[in-house]
C-alpha positions in Angstrom: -1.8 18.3 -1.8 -0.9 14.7 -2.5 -0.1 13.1 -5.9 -1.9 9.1 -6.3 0.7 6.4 -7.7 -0.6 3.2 -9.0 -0.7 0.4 -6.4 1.1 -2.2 -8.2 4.1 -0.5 -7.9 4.8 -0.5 -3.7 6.3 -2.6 -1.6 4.4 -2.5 2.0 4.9 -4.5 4.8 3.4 -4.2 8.5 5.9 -4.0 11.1 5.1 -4.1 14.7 6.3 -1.4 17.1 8.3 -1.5 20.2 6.4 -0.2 23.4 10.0 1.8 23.9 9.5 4.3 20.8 8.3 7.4 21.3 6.2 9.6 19.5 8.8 11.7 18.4 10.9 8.7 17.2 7.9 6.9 15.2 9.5 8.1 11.6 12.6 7.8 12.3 12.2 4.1 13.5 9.8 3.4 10.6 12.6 5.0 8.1 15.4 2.4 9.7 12.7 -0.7 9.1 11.8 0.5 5.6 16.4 0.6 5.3 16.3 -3.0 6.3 13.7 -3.8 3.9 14.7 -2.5 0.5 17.3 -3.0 -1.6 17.6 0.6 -2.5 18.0 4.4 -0.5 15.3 6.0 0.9 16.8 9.0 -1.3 15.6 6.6 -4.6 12.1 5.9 -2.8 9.1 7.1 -2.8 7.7 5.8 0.8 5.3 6.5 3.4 3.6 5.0 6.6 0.3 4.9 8.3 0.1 4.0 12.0 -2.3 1.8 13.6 -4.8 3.7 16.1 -2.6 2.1 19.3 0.4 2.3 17.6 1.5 -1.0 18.1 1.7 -1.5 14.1 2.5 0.5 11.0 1.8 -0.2 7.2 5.0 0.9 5.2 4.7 1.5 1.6 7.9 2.2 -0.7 8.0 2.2 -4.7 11.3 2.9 -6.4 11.1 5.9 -8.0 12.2 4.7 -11.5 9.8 2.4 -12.1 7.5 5.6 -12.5 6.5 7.0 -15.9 8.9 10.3 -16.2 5.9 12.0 -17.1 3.2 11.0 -14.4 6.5 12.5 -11.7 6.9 15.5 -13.6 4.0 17.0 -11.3 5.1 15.5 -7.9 7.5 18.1 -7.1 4.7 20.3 -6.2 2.7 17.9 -4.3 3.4 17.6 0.0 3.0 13.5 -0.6 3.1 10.6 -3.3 0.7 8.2 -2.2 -0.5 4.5 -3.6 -4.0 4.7 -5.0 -5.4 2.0 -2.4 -4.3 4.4 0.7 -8.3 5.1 1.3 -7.8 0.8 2.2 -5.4 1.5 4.8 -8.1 3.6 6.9 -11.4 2.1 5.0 -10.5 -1.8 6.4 -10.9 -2.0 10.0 -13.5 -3.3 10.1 -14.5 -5.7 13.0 -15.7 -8.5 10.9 -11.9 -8.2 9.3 -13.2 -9.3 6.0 -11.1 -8.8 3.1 -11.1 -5.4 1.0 -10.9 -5.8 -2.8 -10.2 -1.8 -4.2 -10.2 -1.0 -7.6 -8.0 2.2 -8.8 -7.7 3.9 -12.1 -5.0 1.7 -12.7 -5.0 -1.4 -9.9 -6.8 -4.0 -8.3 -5.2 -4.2 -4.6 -6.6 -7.1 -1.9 -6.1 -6.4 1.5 -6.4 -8.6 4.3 -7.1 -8.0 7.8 -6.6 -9.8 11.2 -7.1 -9.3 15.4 -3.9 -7.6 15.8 -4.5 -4.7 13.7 -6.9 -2.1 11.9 -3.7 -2.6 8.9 -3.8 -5.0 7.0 -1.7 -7.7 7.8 -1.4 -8.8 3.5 -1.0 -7.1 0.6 -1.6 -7.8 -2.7 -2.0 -4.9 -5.7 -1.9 -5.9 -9.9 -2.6 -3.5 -12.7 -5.6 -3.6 -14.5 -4.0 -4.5 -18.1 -3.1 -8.2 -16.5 -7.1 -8.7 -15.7 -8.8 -9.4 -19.3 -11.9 -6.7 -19.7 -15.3 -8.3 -19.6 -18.8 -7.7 -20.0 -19.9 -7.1 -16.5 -18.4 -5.6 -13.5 -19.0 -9.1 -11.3 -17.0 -11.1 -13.9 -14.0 -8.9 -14.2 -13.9 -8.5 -10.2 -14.2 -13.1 -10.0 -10.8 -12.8 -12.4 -9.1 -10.2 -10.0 -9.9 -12.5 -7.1 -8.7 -15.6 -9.2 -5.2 -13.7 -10.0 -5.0 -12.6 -6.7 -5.3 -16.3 -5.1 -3.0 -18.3 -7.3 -0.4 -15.4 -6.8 -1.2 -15.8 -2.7 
């Protein structure tokens, strides 16, 4: 079982991987870039990965577990994982045209951009709902995410 997280609150960053790591050292190598990446211990982190098909790239992800509501971790004890809400984005985009992927959570618009060297995505960019103004139709509201999303680009 896996717990969702709004998307807005990750860090994630592709990292390429060396050629020399083997399977069996794919976390533990992941774990040392996610170290050199964040200001805080993986102990204070909730984090995960998602490999690439040829596993030449990984997509980290890592929120600090404070900035959680006390009550929305209350029930991730139980659960195997904590993962963001656009995770279905990490294996959805690979497409070969490499468009961009606009997802929209419970809680969080998240863009995702693609390129050659990768089924991940090679940017990220994830805001919460409450900073997009509700309108009357769908097609409006989704023109002011993409807006937000560009200046902040």
């Amino acid at each position: 079982m896996a717990a969702m997280a709004q998307g807005y609150s990750f860090f994630c960053r592709r990292v390429e991987i060396p050629s020399d790591v083997e399977d069996d050292e794919l976390e533990s190598f992941l774990q040392l870039q996610l170290e050199s990446l964040s200001p805080f211990p993986l102990e204070h982190l909730q984090f995960g990965f998602v490999a690439d098909a040829d596993r030449r790239h990984a997509f980290l992800y890592s929120a600090y577990r404070r900035s959680f509501e006390r009550a929305d971790t209350a029930s991730w004890e139980a659960q195997e994982a904590v993962i963001p809400e656009f995770s279905i984005g990490l294996i959805a985009g690979g497409s070969d045209e490499k468009t961009p992927l606009l997802l929209e959570a419970d809680s969080s618009f998240t863009y995702l951009e693609f390129d050659d060297s990768s089924e991940l995505p090679c940017y990220f960019q994830s805001i919460p709902k409450s900073d997009v103004e509700a309108e009357n139709t769908v097609e409006a509201e989704v023109e002011k995410v993409i807006e937000k999303l560009k200046q902040e680009r």
